[in-house]
C-alpha positions as CSV (number, residue, x, y, z in Angstrom):
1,X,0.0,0.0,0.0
2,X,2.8,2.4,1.1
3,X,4.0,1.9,-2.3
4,X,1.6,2.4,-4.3
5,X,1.1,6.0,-2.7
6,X,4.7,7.0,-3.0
7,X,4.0,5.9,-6.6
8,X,1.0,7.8,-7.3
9,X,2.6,10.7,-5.8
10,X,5.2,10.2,-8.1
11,X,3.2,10.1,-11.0
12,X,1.4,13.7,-9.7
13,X,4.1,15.7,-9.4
14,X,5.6,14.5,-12.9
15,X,2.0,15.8,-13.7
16,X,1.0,19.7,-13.0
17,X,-2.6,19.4,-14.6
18,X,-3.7,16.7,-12.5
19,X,-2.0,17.5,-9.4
20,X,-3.7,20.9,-10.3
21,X,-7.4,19.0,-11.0
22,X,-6.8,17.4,-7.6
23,X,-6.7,20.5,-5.8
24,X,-9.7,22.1,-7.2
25,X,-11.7,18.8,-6.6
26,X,-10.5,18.6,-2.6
27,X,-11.6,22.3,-2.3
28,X,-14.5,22.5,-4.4
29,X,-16.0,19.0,-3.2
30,X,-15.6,20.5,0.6
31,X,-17.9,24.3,-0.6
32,X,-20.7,22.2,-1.8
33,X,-23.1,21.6,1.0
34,X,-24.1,23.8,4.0
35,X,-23.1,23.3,7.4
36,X,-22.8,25.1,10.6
37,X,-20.1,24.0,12.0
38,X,-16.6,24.9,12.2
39,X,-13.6,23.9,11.3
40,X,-11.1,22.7,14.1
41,X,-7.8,24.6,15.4
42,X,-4.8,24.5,12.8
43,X,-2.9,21.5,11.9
44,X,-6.3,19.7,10.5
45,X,-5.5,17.2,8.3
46,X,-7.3,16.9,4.6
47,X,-7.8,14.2,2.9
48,X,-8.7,13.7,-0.9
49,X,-11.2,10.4,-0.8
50,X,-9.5,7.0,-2.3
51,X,-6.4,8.5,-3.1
52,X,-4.0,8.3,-0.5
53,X,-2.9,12.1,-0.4
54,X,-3.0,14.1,2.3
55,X,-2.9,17.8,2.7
56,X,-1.8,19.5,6.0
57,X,-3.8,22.9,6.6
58,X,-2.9,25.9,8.3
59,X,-5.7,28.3,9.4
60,X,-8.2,28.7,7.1
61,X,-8.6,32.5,7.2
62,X,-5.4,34.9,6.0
63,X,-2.9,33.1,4.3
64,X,-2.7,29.6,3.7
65,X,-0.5,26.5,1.5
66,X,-1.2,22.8,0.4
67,X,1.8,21.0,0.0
68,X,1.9,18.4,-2.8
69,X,5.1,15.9,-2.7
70,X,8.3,18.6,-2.5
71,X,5.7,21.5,-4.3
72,X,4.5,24.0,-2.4
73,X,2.3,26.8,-3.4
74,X,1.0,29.9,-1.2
75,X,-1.9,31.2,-1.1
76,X,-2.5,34.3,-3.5
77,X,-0.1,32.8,-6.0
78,X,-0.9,32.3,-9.9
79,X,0.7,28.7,-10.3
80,X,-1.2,26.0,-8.3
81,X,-3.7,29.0,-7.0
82,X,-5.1,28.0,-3.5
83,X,-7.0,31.0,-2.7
84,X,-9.0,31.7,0.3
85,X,-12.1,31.2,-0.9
86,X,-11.4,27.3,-1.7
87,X,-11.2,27.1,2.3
88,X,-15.2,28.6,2.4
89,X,-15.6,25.1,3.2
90,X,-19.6,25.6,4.4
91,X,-20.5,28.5,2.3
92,X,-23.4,28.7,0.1
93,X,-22.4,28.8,-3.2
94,X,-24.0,26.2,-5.4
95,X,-21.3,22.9,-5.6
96,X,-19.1,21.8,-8.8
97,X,-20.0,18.7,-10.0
98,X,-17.1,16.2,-9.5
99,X,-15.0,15.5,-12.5
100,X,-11.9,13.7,-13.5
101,X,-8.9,15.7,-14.9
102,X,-10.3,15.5,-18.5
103,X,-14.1,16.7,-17.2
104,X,-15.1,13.1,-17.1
105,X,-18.4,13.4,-14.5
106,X,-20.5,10.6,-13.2
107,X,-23.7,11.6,-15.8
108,X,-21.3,11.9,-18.4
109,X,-20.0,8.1,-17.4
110,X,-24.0,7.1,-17.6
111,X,-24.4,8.7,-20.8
112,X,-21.0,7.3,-22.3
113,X,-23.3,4.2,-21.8
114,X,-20.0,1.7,-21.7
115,X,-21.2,-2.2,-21.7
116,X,-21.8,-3.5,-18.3
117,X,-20.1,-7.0,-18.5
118,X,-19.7,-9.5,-14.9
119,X,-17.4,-8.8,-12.7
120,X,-14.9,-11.6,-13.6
121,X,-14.0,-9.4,-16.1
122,X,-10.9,-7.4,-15.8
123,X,-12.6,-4.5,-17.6
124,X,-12.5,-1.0,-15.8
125,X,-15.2,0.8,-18.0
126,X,-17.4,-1.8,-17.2
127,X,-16.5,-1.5,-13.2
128,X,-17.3,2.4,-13.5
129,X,-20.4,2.3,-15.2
130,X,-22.1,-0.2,-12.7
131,X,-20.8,1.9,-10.2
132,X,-21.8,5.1,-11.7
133,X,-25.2,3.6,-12.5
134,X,-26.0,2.9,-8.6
135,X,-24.8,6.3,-7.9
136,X,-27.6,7.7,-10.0
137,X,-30.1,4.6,-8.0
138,X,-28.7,5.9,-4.8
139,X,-29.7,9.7,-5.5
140,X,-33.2,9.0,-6.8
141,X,-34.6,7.0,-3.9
142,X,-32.5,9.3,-1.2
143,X,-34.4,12.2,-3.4
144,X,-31.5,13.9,-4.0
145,X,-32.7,17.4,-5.0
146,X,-35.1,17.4,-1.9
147,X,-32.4,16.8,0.1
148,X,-29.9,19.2,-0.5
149,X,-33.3,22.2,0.0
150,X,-34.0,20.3,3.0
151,X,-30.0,21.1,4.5
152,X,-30.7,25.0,3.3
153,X,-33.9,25.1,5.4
154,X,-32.0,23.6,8.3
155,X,-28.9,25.3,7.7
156,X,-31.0,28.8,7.8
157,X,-32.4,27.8,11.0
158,X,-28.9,26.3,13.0
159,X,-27.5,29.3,12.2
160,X,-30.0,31.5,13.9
161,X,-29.4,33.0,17.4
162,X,-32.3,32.0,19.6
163,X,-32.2,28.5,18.2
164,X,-31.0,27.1,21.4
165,X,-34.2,29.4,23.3
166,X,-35.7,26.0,22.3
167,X,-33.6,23.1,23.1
168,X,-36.1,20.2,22.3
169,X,-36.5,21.9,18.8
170,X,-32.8,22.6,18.6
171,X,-31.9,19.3,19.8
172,X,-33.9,18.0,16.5
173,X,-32.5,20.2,13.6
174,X,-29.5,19.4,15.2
175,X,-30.0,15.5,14.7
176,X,-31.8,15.8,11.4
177,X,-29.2,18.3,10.1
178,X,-26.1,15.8,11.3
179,X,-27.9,12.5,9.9
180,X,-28.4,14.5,5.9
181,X,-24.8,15.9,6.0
182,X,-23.9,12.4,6.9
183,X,-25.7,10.7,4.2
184,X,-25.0,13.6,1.5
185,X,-21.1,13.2,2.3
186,X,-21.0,9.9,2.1
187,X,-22.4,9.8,-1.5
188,X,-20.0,12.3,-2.7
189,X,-17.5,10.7,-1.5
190,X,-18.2,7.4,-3.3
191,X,-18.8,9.5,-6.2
192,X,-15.4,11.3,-5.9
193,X,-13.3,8.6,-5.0
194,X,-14.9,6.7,-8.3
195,X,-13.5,9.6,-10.3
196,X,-9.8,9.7,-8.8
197,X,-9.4,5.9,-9.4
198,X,-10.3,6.7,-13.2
199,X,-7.8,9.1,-13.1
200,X,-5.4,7.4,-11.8
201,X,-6.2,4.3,-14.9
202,X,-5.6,7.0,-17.4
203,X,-2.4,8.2,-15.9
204,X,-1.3,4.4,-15.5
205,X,-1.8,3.6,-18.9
206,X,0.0,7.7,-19.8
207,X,2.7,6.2,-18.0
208,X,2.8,2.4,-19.0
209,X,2.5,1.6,-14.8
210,X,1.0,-1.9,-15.3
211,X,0.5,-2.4,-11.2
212,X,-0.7,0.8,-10.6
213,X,-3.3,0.3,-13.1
214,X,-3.7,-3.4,-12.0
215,X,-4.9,-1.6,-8.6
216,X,-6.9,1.0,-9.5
217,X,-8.9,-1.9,-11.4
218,X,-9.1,-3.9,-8.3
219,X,-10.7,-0.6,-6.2
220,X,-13.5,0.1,-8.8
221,X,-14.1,-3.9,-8.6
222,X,-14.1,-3.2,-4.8
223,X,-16.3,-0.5,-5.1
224,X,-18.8,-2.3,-7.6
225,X,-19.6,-4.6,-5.2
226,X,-20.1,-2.0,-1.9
227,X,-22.2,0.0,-4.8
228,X,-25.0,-2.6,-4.0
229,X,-24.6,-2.6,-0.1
230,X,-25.5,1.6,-0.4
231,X,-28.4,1.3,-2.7
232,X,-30.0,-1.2,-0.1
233,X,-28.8,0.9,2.8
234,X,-30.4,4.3,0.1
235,X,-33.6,2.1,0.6
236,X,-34.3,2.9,4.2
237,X,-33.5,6.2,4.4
238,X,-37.0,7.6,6.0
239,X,-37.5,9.2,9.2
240,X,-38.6,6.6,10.8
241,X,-36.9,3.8,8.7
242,X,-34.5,3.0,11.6
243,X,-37.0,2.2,14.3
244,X,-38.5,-0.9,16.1
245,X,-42.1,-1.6,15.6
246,X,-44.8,-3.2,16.5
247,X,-47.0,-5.4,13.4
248,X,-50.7,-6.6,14.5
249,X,-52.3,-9.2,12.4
250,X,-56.3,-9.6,12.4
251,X,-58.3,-12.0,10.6
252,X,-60.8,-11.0,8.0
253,X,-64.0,-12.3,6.5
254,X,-64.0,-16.3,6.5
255,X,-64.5,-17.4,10.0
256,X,-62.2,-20.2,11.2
257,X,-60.8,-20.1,8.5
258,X,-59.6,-16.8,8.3
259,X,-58.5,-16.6,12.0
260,X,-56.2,-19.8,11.1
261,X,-54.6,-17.8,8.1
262,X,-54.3,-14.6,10.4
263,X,-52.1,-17.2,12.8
264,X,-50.2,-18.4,9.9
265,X,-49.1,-15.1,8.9
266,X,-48.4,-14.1,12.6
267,X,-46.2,-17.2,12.7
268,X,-44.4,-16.1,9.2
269,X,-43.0,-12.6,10.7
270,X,-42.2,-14.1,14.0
271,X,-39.6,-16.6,12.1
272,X,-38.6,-13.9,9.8
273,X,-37.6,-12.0,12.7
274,X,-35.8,-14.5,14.3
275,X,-33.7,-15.1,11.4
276,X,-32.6,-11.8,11.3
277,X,-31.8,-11.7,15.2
278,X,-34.8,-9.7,15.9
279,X,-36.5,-9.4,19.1
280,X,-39.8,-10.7,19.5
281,X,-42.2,-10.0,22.1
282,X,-46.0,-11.1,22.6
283,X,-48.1,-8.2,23.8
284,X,-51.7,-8.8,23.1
285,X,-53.2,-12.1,21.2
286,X,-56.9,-12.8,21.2
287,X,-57.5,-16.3,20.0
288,X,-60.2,-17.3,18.0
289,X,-63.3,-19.6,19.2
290,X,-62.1,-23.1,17.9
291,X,-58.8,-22.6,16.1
292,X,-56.3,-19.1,15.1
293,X,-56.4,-15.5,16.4
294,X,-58.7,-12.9,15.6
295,X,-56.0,-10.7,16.4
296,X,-52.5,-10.5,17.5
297,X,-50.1,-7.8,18.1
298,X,-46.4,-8.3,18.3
299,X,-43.4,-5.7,19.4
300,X,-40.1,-6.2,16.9
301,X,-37.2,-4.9,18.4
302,X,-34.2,-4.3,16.1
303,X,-32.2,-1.7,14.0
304,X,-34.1,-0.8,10.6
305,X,-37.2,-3.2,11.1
306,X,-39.6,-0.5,10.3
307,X,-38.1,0.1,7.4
308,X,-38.6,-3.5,6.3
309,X,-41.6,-4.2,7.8
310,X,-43.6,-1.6,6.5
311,X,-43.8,-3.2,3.0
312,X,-46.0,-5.6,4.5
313,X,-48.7,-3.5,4.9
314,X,-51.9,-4.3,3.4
315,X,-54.2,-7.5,3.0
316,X,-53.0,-11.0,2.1
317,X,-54.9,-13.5,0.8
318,X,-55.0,-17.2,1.1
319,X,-56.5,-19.8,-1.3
320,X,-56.2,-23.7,0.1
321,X,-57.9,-26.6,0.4
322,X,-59.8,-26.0,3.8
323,X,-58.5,-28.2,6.7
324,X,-61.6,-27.3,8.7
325,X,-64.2,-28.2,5.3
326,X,-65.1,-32.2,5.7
327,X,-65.7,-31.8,2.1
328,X,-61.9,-30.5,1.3
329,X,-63.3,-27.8,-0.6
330,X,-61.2,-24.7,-1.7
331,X,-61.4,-21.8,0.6
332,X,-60.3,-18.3,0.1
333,X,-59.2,-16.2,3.3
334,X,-58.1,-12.8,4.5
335,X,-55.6,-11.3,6.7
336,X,-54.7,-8.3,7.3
337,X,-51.1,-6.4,8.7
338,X,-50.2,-3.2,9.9
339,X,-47.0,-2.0,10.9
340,X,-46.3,0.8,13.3
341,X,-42.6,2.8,14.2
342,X,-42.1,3.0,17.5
343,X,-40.5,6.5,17.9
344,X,-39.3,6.4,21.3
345,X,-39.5,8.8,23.8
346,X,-37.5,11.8,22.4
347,X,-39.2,11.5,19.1
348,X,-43.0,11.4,20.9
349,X,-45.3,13.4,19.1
350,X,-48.6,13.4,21.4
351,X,-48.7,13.9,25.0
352,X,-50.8,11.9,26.8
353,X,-52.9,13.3,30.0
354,X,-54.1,10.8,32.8
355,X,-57.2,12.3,32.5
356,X,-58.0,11.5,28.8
357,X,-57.4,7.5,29.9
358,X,-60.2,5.0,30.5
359,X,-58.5,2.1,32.1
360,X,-60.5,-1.6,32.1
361,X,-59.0,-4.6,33.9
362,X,-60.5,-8.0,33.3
363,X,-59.2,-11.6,33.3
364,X,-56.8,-12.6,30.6
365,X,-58.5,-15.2,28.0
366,X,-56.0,-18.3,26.8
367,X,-55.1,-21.5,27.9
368,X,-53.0,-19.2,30.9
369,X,-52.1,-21.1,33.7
370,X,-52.1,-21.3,37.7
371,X,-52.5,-17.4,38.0
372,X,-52.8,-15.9,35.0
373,X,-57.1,-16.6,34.3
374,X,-57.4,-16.2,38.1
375,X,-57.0,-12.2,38.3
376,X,-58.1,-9.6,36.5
377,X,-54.4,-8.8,35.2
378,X,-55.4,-8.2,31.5
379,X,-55.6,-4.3,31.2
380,X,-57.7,-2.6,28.3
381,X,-56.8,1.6,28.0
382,X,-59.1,3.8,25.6
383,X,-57.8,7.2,24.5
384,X,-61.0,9.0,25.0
385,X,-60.6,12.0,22.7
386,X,-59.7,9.6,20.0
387,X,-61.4,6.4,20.8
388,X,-58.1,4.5,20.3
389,X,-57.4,1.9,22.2
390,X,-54.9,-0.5,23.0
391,X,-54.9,-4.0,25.5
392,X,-52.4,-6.3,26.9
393,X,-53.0,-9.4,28.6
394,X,-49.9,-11.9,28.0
395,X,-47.7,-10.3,30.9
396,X,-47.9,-12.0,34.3
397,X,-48.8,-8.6,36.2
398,X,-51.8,-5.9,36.1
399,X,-48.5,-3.5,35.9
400,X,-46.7,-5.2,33.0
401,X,-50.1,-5.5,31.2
402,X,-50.6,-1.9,31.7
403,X,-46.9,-0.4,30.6
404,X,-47.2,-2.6,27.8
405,X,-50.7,-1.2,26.3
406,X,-49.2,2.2,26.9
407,X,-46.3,1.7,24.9
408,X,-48.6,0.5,22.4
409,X,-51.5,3.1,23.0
410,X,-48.8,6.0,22.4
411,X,-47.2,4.2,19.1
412,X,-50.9,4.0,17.8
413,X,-51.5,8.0,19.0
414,X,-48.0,9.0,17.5
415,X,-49.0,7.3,14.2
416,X,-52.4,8.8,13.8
417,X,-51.1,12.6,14.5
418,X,-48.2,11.4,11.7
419,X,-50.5,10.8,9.1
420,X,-52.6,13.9,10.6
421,X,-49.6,15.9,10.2
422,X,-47.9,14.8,6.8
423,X,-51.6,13.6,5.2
424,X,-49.2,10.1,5.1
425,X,-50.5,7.9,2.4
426,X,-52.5,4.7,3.3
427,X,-49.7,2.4,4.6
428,X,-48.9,4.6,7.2
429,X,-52.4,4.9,8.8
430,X,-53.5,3.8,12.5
431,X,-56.8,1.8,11.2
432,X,-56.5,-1.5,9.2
433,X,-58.0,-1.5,5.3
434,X,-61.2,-3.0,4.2
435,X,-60.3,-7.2,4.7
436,X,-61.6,-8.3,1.6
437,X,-61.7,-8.9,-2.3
438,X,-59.7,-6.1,-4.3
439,X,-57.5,-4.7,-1.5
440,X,-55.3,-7.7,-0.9
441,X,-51.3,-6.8,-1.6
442,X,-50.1,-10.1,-2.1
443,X,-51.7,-14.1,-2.6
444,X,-50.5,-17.3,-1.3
445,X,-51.7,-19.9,-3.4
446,X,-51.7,-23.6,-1.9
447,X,-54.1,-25.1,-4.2
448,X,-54.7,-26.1,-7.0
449,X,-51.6,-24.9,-7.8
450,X,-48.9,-23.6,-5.7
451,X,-47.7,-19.6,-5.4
452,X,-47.1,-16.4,-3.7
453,X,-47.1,-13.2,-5.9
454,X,-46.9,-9.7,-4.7
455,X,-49.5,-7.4,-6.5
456,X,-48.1,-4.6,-6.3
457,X,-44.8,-5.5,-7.9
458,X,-45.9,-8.8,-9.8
459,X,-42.8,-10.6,-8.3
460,X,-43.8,-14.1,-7.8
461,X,-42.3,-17.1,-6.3
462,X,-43.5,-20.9,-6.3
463,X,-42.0,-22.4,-3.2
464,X,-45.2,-20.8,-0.5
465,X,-43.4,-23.4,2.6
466,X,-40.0,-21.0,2.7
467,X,-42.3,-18.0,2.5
468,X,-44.2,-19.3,5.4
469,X,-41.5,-20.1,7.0
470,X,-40.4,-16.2,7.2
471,X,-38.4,-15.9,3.6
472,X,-39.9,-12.7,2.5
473,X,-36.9,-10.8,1.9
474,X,-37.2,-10.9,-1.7
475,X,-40.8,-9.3,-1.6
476,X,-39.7,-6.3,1.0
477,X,-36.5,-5.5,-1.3
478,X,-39.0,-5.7,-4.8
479,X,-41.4,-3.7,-3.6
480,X,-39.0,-1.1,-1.3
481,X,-36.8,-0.7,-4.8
482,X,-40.0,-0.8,-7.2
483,X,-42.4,2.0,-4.8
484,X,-38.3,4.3,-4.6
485,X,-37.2,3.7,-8.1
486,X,-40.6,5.3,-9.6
487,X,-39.1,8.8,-8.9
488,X,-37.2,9.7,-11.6
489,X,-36.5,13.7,-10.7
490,X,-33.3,13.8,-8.1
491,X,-30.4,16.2,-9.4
C-alpha cells in the first residue's frame, strides 16, 4: 500500500494538470453543501477520498498553503492558485460537480453508456459504469434534490441566534441536520473517489504503470460490489426507517378459516424476525373460538425493522384446500397487517394526560395457567378523545399488562397525529383497510396450484413453505426498490 502512494505521488508531481485537478476537486467537493459548524484549530488534516494524499492545513482564514510531494504553493499565488475562498468550506455557493482531470463526470460516465459485463471481467469501463449507475439509484430513492433544499432550510435555522431558546427543537434540527450531512457526504465521496481511481487508470496507462493500473482496477471492482450494499442501505432512508415496531395481524372475512390464516401469517414474521436476530415479544393475542387469532399484536425490536416491515402492509390473501371443510373444498381467506414505528421517547409526538385515559381490567383469556385466568391482570386503556385503544393481557402482572398497552396506545396516537400531520398515504395509517376482495397486496396460493405473488410489484415465487416459514426478503427489497425507483426527478 505504502507503495503504491509513493508511486502515485510520483506520477502527480511529474503531472502539473492533474495534481492541479486534484486541488480544485479537494476544495471545491468540501464548498458544496451547507453546514454550521466549524472547522477545528490548525494543523487539520485533509484528505482527498480514495487516493491516498494528504494535505496539512494551516488556518483557514489569512494566508494559507497545500503542500503536494516537494511542491509548495501559497496562497494568492498564480501557479497551483489555492486562494482563500477554496477554504469557504460551508458557504453557500452552489457545488461543482465532480469531475476527472479530462471533465469526465459521473452523468457523463452514464451517458457514455459503456457495456456492463460480470465482474470476472478485468474490464474498468465496465466496473465504472455499474458503479456510476447505482450512484444515479442511490440519489433518486434518497431524493436527491429534496435533500440538498432540505439542509438549506436547516442550515438557515442552526445558524439562527435563539435557536438554542428551544432546546427540544434545537436538539432536533440538530440531529436531522447531522444524519443528511452524513448521508449527502458519504455519496460524494463514493462519487469522488470513483472519479480519482479513473484518473489514476488514465495516468497508469500515460505512463505504462501496469500495477498501478492493476490496482486501481481492483478498487473500482471493490467499489462495484459496496455500490449494491449503499443502494439497499439508500432504501431505508426515511425518518422513521430505523425504528422498532410493533405489526398486529387480524383476521378477516372467513370465520375459522380466516382466523387460522391470520395465525399463519403471525407465525411467518415471528420466524422472519428470528432469522434476522430480531427481538420478539408477545403483547396482546386474542384467540379465536375453535382454532387461530382474531387478532395478534407483536413488538419487533431491532435496527431498521420499520423500514422492512412496512412493505407488508396491506391484506394478504390465502387460497387452500380447507382443513376445517369435511368436504376438502377450496377456501379463500383474509388477513390483514399493519406495521407501526415505534418513535421512542425523544421523538413522541402526542402527549398523553391521565385524564384523557379510560383504564379496564379484566381476566386474561387463553389456555393461561395457575394465576394468569385467576385475576383480572389483563388491562384494556381507551384514548377518550380519539377512541383509540390498545390492550395487553400476556404479561404475568396488572403492571406489565398496563406499561405494555401504553407503549402500544402512544405508538398507535404517534402514528395517527403522523399521518394527521404529513396527510401520510394509506400504509402509514393507524386503522386497518377493508379485509376483503380487491385490496389484498399479495396471494398465497396452496391449491390447485402452488404460489405467492406480490401485487403490487408482480414478483412471484413458487416455493409458498420458505415463504411461510419467514423468507420474505425478496418481496420487502422488490417492492421497497420498485415504490423508490418510480421517482425519476433527483439532481
Amino acid at each position: 500500500m505504502s507503495s503504491s502512494i509513493l508511486r502515485r505521488s510520483s506520477l502527480l508531481s511529474q503531472n502539473p494538470s492533474l495534481r492541479n485537478h486534484f486541488l480544485t476537486c479537494l476544495f471545491s467537493s468540501l464548498s458544496s453543501p451547507p453546514q454550521s459548524h466549524h472547522l477545528s484549530p490548525s494543523n487539520q488534516r485533509l484528505e482527498i477520498l480514495g487516493s491516498g494524499y494528504h494535505f496539512p492545513t494551516a488556518n483557514v482564514t489569512g494566508s494559507s498553503s497545500v503542500s503536494v510531494g516537494t511542491s509548495k504553493f501559497p496562497s494568492g499565488s498564480r501557479s497551483g492558485l489555492v486562494n482563500s475562498s477554496f477554504f469557504r468550506l460551508f458557504g453557500s455557493q452552489p457545488a461543482v460537480e465532480p469531475s476527472t482531470s479530462d471533465g469526465l463526470t459521473v452523468e457523463g460516465i452514464i451517458s457514455n453508456q459503456w457495456t456492463i459485463l460480470d465482474e470476472s471481467e478485468n474490464d474498468w469501463k465496465s466496473h465504472a459504469s455499474a458503479i456510476a449507475q447505482s450512484i444515479h439509484v442511490i440519489k433518486r430513492r434518497l431524493q436527491w434534490k429534496s435533500l440538498i433544499v432540505r439542509l438549506e432550510v436547516l442550515s438557515v435555522q442552526l445558524d439562527k441566534p435563539d435557536l438554542w431558546d428551544d432546546p427540544v427543537r434545537a436538539g432536533k434540527i440538530s440531529r436531522e441536520h447531522g444524519s443528511l450531512m452524513s448521508r449527502m457526504k458519504e455519496v460524494k465521496a463514493f462519487e469522488q473517489e470513483l472519479l480519482e481511481h479513473i484518473d489514476m487508470i488514465k495516468l497508469a496507462r500515460e505512463e505504462d504503470d501496469a500495477d498501478l493500473q492493476s490496482e486501481s482496477v481492483k478498487a473500482l471492482l471493490e467499489m462495484r460490489r459496496n455500490a449494491k450494499e449503499k443502494e439497499l442501505e439508500a432504501m431505508l432512508s426515511g425518518e422513521h426507517d430505523s425504528c422498532s415496531c410493533f405489526i398486529e395481524v387480524q383476521a378477516g372475512a372467513g370465520g375459522t378459516e380466516s382466523m387460522d390464516w391470520a395465525s399463519m401469517v403471525m407465525k411467518m414474521y415471528k420466524m422472519w424476525a428470528h432469522r434476522h436476530g430480531y427481538g420478539v415479544t408477545v403483547v396482546d393475542e386474542m384467540p379465536g373460538e375453535i382454532a387461530g387469532i382474531k387478532r395478534a399484536t407483536i413488538k419487533v425490536d431491532g435496527e431498521y425493522v420499520y423500514g422492512y416491515a412496512k412493505a407488508e402492509v396491506g391484506v394478504h390473501r390465502l387460497v387452500r384446500c380447507s382443513p376445517f371443510d369435511s368436504a376438502k373444498r377450496r377456501h379463500t381467506s383474509f388477513a390483514a397487517v399493519a406495521v407501526i414505528p415505534i418513535l421512542g421517547d425523544t421523538s413522541t409526538r402526542v402527549q398523553i394526560n391521565e385524564s384523557d385515559l379510560k383504564i379496564e381490567r379484566f381476566r386474561a383469556g387463553g389456555a393461561g395457567g395457575q394465576h394468569v385466568n385467576t385475576t383480572e391482570s389483563a388491562v384494556r386503556i381507551t384514548h377518550i378523545p380519539t377512541g383509540v385503544t390498545a390492550s395487553c393481557q400476556n404479561e404475568r402482572s396488572q403492571h406489565q399488562n398496563k406499561a405494555s398497552a401504553m407503549t402500544v396506545l402512544q405508538a398507535r396516537l404517534d402514528q395517527l397525529e403522523m399521518a394527521r400531520q404529513a396527510q401520510m398515504n394509506a400504509q402509514h395509517t393507524q386503522s386497518l383497510t377493508e379485509i376483503s376482495w380487491g385490496n389484498q397486496i399479495r396471494t398465497y396460493v396452496l391449491h390447485p396450484y402452488r404460489m405467492v405473488k406480490d401485487l403490487r410489484t408482480n414478483y412471484e415465487v413458487s416455493d409458498p413453505d420458505s415463504v411461510l416459514e419467514g423468507e420474505i426478503d425478496n418481496f420487502i427489497l422488490s417492492f421497497l426498490s420498485s415504490a423508490l425507483d418510480k421517482d425519476e426527478d433527483y439532481s
